[in-house]
C-alpha positions in Angstrom: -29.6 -26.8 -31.3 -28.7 -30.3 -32.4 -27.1 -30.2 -35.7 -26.7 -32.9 -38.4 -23.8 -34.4 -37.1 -24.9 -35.3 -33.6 -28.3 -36.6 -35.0 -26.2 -39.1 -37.1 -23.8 -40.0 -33.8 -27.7 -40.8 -31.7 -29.1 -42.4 -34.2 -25.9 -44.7 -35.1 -25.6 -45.5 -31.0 -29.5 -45.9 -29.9 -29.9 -49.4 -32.3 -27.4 -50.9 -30.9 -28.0 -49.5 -26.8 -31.4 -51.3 -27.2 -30.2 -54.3 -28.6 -26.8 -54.9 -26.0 -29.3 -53.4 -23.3 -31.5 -56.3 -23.8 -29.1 -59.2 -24.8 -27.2 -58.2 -21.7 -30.5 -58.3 -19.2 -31.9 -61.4 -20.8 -28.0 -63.0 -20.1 -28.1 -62.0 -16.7 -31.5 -63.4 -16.1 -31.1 -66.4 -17.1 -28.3 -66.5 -15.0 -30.2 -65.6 -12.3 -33.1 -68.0 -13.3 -30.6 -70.9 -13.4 -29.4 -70.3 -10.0 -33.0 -70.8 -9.1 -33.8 -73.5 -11.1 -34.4 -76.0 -8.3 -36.6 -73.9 -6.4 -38.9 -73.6 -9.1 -39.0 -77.1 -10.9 -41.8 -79.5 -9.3 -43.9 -77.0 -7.5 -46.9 -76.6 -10.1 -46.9 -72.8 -10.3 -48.7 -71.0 -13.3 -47.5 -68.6 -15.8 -48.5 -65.8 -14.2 -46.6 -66.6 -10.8 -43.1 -67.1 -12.7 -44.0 -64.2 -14.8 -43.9 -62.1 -12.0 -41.1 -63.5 -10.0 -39.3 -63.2 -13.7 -40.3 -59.5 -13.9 -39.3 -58.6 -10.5 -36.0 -60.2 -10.5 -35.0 -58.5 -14.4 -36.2 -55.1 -12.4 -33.4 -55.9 -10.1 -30.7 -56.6 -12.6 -30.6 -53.0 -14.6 -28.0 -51.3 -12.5 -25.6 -54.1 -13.9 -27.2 -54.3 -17.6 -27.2 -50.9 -18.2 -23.1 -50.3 -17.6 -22.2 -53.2 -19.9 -24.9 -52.3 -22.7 -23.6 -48.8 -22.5 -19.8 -49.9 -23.0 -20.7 -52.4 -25.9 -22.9 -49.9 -27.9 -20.5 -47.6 -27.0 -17.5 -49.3 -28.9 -20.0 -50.9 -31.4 -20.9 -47.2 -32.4 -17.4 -45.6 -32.5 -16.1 -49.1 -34.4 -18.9 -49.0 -37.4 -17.7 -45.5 -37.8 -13.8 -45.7 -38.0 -14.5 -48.7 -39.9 -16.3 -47.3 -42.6 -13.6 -44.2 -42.2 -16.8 -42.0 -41.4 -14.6 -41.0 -38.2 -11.9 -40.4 -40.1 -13.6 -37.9 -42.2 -15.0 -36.2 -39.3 -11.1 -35.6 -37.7 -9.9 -34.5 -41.6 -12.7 -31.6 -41.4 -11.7 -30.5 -38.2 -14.0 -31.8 -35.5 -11.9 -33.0 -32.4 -13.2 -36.6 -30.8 -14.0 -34.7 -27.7 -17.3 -33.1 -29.5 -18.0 -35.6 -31.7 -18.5 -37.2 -28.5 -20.6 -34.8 -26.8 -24.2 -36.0 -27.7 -23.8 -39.0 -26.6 -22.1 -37.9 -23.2 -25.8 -36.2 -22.4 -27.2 -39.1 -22.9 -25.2 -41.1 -20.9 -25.5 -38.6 -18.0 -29.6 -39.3 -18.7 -28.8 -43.2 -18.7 -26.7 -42.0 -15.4 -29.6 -40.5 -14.3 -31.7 -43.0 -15.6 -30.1 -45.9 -13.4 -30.0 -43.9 -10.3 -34.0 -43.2 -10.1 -33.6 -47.4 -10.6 -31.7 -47.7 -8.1 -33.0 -45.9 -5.7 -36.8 -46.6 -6.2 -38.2 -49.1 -8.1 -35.1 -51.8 -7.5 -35.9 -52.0 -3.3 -39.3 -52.6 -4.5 -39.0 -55.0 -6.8 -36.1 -57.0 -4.4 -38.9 -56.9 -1.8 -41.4 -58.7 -3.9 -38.7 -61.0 -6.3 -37.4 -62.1 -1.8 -41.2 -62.6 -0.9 -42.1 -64.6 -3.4 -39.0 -66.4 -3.5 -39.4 -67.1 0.0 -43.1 -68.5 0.0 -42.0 -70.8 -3.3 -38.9 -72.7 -1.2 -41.7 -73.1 1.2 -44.4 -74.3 -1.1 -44.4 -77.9 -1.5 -44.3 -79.9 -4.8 -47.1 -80.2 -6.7 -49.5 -83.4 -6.4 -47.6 -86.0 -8.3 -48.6 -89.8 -7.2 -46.5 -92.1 -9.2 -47.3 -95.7 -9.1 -45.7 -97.9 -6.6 -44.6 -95.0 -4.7 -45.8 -93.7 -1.2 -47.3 -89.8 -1.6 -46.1 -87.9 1.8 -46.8 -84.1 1.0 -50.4 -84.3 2.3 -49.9 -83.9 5.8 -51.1 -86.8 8.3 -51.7 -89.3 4.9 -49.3 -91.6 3.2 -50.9 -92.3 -0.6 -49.8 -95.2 -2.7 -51.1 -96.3 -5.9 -50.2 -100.0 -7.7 -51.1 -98.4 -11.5 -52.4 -95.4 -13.0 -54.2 -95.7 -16.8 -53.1 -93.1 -19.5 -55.9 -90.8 -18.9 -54.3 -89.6 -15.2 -57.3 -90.5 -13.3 -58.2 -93.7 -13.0 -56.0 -95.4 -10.2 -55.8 -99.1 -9.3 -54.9 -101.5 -6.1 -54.9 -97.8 -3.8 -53.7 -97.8 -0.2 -54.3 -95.3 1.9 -52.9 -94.8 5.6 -54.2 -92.2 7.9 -52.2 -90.7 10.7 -54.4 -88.1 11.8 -54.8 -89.6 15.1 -50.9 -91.3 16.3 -53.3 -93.2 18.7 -54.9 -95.0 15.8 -54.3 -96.9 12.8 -56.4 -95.9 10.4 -56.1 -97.2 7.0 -58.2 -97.9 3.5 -57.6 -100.4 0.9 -59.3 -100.2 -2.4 -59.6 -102.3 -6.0 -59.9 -99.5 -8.0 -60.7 -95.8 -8.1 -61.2 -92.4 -10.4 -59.2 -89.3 -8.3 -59.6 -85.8 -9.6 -58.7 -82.5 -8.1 -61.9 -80.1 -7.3 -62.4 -77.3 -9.5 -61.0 -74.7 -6.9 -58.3 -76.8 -6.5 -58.7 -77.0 -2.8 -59.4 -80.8 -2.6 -58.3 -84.0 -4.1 -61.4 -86.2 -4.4 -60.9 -89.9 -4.7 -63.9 -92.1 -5.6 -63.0 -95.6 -4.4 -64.9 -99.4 -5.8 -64.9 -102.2 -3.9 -62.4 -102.1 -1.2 -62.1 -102.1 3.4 -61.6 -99.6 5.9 -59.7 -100.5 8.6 -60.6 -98.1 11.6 -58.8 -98.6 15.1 -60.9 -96.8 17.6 -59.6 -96.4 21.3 -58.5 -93.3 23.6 -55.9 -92.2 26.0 -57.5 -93.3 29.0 -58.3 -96.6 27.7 -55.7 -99.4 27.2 -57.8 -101.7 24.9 -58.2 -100.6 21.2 -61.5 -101.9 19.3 -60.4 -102.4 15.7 -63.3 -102.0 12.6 -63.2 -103.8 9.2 -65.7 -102.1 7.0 -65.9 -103.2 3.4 -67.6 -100.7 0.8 -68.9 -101.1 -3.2 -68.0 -96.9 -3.5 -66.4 -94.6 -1.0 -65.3 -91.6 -1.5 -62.0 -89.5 0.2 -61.2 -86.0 0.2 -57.6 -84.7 1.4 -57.2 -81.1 1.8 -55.0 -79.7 -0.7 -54.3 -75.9 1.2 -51.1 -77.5 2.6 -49.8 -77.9 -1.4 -51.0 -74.1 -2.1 -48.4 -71.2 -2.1 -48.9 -68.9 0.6 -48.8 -64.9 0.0 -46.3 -63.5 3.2 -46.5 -60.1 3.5 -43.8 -57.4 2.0 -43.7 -55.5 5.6 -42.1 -58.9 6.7 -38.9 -57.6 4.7 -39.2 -53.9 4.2 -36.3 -53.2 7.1 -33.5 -55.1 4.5 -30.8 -52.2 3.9 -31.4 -53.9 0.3 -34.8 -52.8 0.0 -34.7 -49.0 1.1 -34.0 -45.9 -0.7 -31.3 -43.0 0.0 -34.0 -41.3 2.6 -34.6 -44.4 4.2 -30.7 -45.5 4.3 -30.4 -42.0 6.1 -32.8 -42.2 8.8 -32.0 -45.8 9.4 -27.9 -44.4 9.4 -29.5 -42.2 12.3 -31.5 -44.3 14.3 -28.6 -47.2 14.7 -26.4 -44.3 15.5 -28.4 -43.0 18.1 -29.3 -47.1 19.2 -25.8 -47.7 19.1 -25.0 -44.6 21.2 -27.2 -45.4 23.8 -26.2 -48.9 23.9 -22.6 -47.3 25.2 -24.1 -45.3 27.5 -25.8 -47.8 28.7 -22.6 -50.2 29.8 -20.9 -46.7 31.2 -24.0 -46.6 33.7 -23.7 -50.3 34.1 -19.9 -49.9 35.2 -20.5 -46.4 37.5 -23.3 -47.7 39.0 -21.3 -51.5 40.5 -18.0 -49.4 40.7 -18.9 -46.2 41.9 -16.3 -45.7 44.7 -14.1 -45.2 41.7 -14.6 -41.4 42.0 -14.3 -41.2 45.9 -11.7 -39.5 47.4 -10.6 -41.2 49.9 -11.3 -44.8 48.2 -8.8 -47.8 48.9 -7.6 -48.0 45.2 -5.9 -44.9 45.6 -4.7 -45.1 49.4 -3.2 -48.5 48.1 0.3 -47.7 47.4 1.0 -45.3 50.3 0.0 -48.8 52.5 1.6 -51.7 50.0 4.3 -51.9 52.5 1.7 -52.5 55.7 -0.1 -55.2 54.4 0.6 -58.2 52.4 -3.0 -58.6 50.8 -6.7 -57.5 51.3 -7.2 -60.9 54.0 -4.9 -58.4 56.5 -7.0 -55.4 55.9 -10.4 -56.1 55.8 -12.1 -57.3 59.0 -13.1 -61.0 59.6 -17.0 -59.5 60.3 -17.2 -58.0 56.8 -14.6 -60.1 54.2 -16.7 -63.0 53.5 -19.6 -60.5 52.8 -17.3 -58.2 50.5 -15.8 -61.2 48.8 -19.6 -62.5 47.6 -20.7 -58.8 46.6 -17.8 -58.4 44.6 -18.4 -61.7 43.0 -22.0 -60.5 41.9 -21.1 -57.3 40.9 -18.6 -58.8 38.9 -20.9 -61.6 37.4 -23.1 -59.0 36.5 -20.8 -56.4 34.9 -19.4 -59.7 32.6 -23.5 -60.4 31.4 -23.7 -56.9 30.4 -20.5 -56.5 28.9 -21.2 -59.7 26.6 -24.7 -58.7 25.7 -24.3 -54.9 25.1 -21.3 -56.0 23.0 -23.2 -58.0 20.7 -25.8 -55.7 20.6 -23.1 -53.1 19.4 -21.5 -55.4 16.9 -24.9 -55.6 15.3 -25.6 -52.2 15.1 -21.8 -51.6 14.0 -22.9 -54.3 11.1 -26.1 -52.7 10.3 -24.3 -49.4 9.7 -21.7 -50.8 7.4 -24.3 -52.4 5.5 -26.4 -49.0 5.2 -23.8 -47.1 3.9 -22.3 -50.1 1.3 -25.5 -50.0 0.4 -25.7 -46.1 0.1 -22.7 -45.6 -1.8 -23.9 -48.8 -4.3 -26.6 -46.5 -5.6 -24.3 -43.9 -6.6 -21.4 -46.0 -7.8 -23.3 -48.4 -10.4 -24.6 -45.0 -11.5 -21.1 -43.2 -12.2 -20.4 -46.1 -13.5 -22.3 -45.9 -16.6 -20.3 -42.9 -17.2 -17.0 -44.2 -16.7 -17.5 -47.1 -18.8 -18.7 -44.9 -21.8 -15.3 -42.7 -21.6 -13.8 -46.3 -21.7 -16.1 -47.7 -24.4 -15.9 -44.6 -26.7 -12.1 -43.9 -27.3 -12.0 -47.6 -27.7 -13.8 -48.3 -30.3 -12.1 -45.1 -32.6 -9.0 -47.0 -31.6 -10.2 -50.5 -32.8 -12.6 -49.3 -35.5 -13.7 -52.2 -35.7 -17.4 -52.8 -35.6 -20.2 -55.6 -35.3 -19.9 -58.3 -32.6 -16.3 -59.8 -33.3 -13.5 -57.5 -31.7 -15.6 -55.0 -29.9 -17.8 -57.8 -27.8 -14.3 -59.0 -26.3 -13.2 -56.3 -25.6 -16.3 -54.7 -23.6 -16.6 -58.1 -22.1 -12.5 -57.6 -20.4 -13.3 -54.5 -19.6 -17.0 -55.5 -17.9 -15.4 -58.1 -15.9 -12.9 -56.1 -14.6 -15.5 -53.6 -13.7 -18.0 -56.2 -12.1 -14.8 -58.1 -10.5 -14.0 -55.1 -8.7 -17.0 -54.3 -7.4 -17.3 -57.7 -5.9 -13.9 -57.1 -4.5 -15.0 -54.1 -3.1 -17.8 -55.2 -1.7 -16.3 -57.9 0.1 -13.5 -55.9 2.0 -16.0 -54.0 3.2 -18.3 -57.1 4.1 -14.6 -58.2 6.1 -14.0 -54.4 7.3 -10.7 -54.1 4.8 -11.8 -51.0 3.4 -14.3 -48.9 3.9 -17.8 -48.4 2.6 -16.7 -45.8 0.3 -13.7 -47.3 -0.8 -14.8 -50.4 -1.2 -18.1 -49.5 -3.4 -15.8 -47.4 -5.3 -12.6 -49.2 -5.9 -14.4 -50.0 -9.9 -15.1 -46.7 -10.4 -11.7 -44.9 -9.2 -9.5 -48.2 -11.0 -11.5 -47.3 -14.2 -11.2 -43.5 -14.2 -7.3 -43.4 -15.3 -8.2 -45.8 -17.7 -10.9 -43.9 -19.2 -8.7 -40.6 -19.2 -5.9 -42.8 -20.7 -8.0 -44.3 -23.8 -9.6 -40.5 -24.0 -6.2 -39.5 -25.1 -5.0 -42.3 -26.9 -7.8 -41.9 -29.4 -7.6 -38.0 -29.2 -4.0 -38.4 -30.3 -5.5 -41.4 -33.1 -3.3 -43.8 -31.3 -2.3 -47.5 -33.0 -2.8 -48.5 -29.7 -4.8 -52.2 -31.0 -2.9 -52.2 -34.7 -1.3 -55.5 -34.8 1.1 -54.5 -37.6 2.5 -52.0 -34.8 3.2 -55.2 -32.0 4.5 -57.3 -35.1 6.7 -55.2 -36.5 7.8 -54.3 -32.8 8.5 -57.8 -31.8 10.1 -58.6 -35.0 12.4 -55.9 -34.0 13.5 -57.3 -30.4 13.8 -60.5 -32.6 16.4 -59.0 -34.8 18.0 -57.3 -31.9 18.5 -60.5 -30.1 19.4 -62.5 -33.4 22.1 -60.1 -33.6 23.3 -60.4 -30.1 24.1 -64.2 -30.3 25.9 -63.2 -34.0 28.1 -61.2 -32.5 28.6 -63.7 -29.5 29.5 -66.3 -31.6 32.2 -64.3 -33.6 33.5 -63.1 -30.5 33.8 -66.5 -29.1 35.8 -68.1 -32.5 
């Protein structure tokens, strides 16, 4: 049954959740949008296309939102409360910090929860459509943008220059046009004046051209003599294809095997399919060896006879026959030729699948990690803001942005040994979680035991204390020394 006092501890922490939640995903976006930035200027695409890329990529930032909007609402809460002493009250009628704590410990185990079913479904998808369409904007070309005195390339096979362009965007003057469909011909048009105007599909750019030449070169392979055409014209009119300009739509199966873009069942069975690739990889080169040095396993073989006759011959010239040596010499060459190809190719083959593996299972251990961490950071947030009691934005906003880059500095950390095979998967996608605990368990009790752990009276008074120490120490130096 939820009594009074854990309706006012939800209701005094959901208000602020939302708003940090938000602030903090909006931040990182536009982080994230900024990196981007030049991918996305100068390529004409509409609303709805950067909505969507927009929307995808914020899908993929929650895992990191979610812990840091936690840990600021968190102190934010527990601040307005000890500083409007409604904590304190709470502690004078008895209620230890531990339960006052409790309803908001459910809910963030469901925020836990919460970021996990993130994680571990909708966040592959959405970093399978944010890469696609990322990947087919690099690839789209700028949007048709002919500037005066300036040659226009992006149409394949046609090089566009116009001498001026009116206000209204349309009508074009002194317009040269060069063909290079054919690289056998010279094809070009020269024109006075014109009106251009894109068709309403936007498939075509159409140019309507007054009083200007075509200048047509018309010859063949076979033929070493060119004819060369002057054809003047009162109107003409051009169309250039436009499809080249268009963004292109690349499929999502073109990315779906990214360990980045799978769940936990997926992670598993591609954990088990490398294994058992990587497996037979090695039995693969084992056959490879047995099957070019298979008198390894013979009993009377030479290998093993070779010490008992060290002393009877000098080298394998004296023993081997002259009929046979030069043919044993080039079949041992082969066989060893083709024992090195194997042994480099199965080798990279293995250090691919060994890659694929460690990036599986760092990404495996990620989903569960950013998860915990929601927790963790609320057992840091909480005790810290009954130690501060402080509210607002001021004190508690630097101190949950410390603690956050620690946190996400970790992780990074983590993830890079791994990346460089320091640590392990698990240790390395853990290091931010298993630094934090103690700390958590640390501030837990500090604020249990209402510690002055962030009173600067306490640090003031104590420093003015070494002070005096030490202003005493030279006194007495002094007098000692007269």
């Amino acid at each position: 049954m939820i009594k009074k006092l854990d309706k006012l501890i939800i209701k005094a922490f959901l208000g602020p959740f939302l708003a940090t939640f938000f602030i903090a995903l909006f931040i990182l976006l536009m982080q994230t949008v900024w990196k981007y930035i030049d991918d996305l200027v100068g390529k004409g695409l509409d609303f709805w296309t950067i909505g969507k890329f927009v929307w995808y990529m914020s899908a993929t930032l929650l895992t990191l939102a979610m812990p840091i909007a936690i840990l600021l609402s968190s102190i934010m809460t527990f601040g307005n409360l000890g500083e409007s002493f409604e904590l304190v009250a709470i502690k004078s009628s008895g209620i230890s910090l531990l339960r006052f704590m409790r309803p908001l410990l459910f809910i963030a185990l469901l925020l836990c929860g919460i970021t996990f079913v993130f994680a571990n479904y909708l966040i592959p998808v959405a970093f399978l459509k944010s890469t696609a369409m990322y990947n087919d904007i690099v690839y789209k070309k700028p949007a048709f943008d002919l500037k005066e005195g300036v040659f226009y390339t992006s149409i394949p096979t046609y090089a566009i220059k116009v001498g001026k362009k009116d206000a209204d965007g349309k009508t074009i003057y002194n317009v040269l046009i060069y063909d290079q469909t054919n690289s056998l011909q010279d094809n070009s048009i020269i024109a006075e004046s014109g009106v251009m105007q894109i068709s309403p599909d936007k498939k075509f750019l159409e140019f309507n051209l007054k009083n200007g030449f075509r200048y047509q070169e018309r010859g063949n392979t076979t033929d070493s003599t060119t004819e060369y055409v002057r054809l003047g014209f009162k109107t003409f009119k051009k169309l250039f294809d436009l499809s080249s300009l268009q963004m292109s739509k690349t499929s999502d199966e073109q990315y779906k095997n990214n360990y980045k873009m799978k769940s936990i069942n997926l992670l598993n069975y591609g954990l088990d399919s490398i294994g058992r690739l990587r497996d037979s990889l090695s039995k693969r080169m084992v056959g490879d060896f047995n099957s070019y040095i298979h008198y390894g396993n013979v009993n009377d073989s030479f290998w093993k006879k070779a010490p008992a006759i060290k002393g009877k011959a000098d080298s394998l010239d004296k023993i081997l026959p002259d009929s046979v040596r030069l043919t044993v010499y080039d079949n041992a060459l082969n066989a060893l030729s083709y024992l090195r190809s194997s042994i480099q190719n199965n080798s990279t083959e293995l250090v691919a699948r060994k890659n694929d593996i460690k990036f599986h299972k760092l990404e495996w251990h990620r989903k569960f990690s950013l998860s915990m961490a929601c927790l963790v950071l609320f057992f840091i947030g909480a005790p810290l803001g009954s130690i501060i009691r402080k509210g607002g934005l001021g004190m508690p906003l630097v101190v949950a942005i410390v603690f956050f880059l620690l946190f996400h500095l970790l992780n990074m950390f983590g993830e890079k040994f791994v990346k460089e095979e320091i640590m392990s998967p698990f240790m390395g996608m853990w290091l931010a979680v298993l630094v934090l605990i103690p700390v958590g368990m640390f501030l837990t009790y500090k604020a249990m035991h209402d510690s002055q752990l962030f009173n600067k009276e306490l640090y003031s008074k104590f420093f003015k204390n070494i002070k005096s120490v030490f202003s005493r120490f030279s006194v007495s130096k002094k007098s000692n020394a007269v």
